[in-house]
C-alpha positions as CSV (number, residue, x, y, z in Angstrom):
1,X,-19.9,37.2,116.6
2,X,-22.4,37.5,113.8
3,X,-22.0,37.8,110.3
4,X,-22.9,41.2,110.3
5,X,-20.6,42.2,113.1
6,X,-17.7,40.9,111.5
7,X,-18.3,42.3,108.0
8,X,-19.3,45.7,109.7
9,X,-15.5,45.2,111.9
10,X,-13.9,44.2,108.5
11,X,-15.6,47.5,106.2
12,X,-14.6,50.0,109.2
13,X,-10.5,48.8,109.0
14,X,-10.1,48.5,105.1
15,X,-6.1,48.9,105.7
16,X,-5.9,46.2,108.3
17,X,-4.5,42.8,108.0
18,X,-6.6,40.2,109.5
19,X,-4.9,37.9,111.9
20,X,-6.7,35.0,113.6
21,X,-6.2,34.5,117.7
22,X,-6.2,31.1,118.6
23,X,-7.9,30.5,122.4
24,X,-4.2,29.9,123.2
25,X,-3.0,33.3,122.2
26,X,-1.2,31.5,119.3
27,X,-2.0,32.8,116.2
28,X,-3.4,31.1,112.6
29,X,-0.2,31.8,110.3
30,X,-0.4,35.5,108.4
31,X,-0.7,33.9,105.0
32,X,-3.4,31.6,105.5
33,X,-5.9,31.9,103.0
34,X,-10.2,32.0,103.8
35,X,-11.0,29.3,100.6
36,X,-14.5,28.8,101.7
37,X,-17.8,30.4,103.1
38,X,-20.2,28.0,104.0
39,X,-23.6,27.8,105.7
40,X,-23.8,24.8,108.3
41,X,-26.5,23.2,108.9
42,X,-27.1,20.8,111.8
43,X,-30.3,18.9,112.9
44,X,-30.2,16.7,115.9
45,X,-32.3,14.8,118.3
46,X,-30.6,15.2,122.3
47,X,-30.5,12.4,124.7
48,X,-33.9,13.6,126.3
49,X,-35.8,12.6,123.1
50,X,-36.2,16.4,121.5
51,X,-34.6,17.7,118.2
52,X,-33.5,20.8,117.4
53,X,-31.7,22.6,114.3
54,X,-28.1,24.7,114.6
55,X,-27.1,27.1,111.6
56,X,-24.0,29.2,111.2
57,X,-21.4,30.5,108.9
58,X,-18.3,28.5,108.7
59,X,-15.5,30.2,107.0
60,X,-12.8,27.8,106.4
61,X,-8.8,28.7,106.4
62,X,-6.1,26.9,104.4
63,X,-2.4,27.5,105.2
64,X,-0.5,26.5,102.1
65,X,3.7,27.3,100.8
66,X,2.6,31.3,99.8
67,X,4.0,32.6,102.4
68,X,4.2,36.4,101.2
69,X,0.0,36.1,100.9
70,X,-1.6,39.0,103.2
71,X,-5.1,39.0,103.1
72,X,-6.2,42.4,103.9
73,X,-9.9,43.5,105.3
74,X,-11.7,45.1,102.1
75,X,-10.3,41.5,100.5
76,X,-12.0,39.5,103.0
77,X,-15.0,41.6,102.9
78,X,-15.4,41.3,99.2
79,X,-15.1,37.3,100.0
80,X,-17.8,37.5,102.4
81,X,-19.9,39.3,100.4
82,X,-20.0,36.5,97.9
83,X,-21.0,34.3,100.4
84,X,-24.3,35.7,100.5
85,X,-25.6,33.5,97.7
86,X,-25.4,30.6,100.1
87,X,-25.8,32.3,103.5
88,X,-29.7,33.2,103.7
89,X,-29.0,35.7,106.6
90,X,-25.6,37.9,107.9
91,X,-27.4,37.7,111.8
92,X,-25.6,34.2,111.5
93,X,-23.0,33.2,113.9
94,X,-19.7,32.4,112.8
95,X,-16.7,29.8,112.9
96,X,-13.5,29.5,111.7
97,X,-12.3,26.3,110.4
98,X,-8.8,25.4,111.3
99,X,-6.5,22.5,110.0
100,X,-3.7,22.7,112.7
101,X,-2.9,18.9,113.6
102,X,-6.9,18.3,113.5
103,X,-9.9,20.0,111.8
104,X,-11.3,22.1,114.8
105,X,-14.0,25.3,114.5
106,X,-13.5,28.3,116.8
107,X,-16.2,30.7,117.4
108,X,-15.4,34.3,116.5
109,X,-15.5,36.4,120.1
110,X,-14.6,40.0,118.9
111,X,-12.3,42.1,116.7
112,X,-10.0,44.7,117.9
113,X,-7.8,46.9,115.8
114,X,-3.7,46.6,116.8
115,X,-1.6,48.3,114.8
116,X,-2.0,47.3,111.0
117,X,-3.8,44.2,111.8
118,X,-7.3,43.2,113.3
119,X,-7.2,40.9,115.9
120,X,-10.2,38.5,115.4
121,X,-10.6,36.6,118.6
122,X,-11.5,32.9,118.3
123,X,-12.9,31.1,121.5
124,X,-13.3,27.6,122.0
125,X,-16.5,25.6,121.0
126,X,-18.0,23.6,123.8
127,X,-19.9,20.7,124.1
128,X,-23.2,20.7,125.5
129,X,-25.7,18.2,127.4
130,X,-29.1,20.0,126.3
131,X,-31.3,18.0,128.4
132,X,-29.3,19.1,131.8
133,X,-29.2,23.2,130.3
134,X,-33.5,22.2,130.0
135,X,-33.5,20.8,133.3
136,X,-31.4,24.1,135.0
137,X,-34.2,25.9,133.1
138,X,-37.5,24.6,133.6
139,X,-37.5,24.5,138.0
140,X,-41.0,23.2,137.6
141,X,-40.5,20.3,135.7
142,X,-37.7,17.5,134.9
143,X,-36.8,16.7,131.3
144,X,-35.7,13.4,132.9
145,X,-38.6,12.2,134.5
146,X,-40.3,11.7,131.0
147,X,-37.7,9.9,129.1
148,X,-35.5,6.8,130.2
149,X,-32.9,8.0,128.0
150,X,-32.3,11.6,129.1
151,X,-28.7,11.7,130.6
């Protein structure tokens, strides 16, 4: 889900509570708190030799002792909002940062309205071997025969 998607989901259920779906069906506690928006910026080289540049929005939670906190939509909008003095474009993709027994990022998947809240769906990140998505790609040529140290 971009940026955009999940502002526009957030803006059309003002009322709603937003509740974070782990993978897992589990959910991030109610009261957790969004303390950061953050642009992330990754540039890489793969193991066939090519680089390559990654940028999304990271919006990080924090569960602390407040437990009667409710963060509702036109809230978290507002925060998102300010986060366009660091985030250069809302067509972003975003995480959410999560601090259950390890730091791990989810990908938002969708939002559906239930009830008062609005589900935001998190999906697990994957890994990826870029050289071996190239090679399933490009049927002509293999990434691998011009590089020892491609996979």
């Amino acid at each position: 889900m971009t940026l955009h998607d999940l502002q526009d989901a957030l803006k059309a259920n003002p009322k709603r509570f937003p509740r974070f779906v782990l993978p897992n069906g589990d959910y991030i506690p109610a009261h957790a708190r969004v303390t950061e928006v953050a642009r992330e910026v990754r540039t890489f080289i793969d193991c066939g030799g090519l680089t390559g540049k990654e940028e999304k929005v990271v919006l990080q939670t924090h569960v602390g002792d407040d437990t009667d906190h409710r963060l509702r939509s036109d809230r978290f909008a507002k925060i998102l909002g300010l986060g366009s003095r660091v985030i250069p474009s809302a067509r972003l993709d975003v995480d959410v940062e999560y601090d259950c027994c390890v730091v791990a990022q989810y990908p938002i998947a969708g939002a559906k309205p239930r009830g008062q809240y609005l589900d935001l769906i998190l999906q697990r990140g994957r890994t990826q071997c870029r050289a071996q998505e190239r090679r399933r790609l490009e049927t002509a040529v293999d990434c691998c025969a011009t590089s020892t140290a491609c996979c």
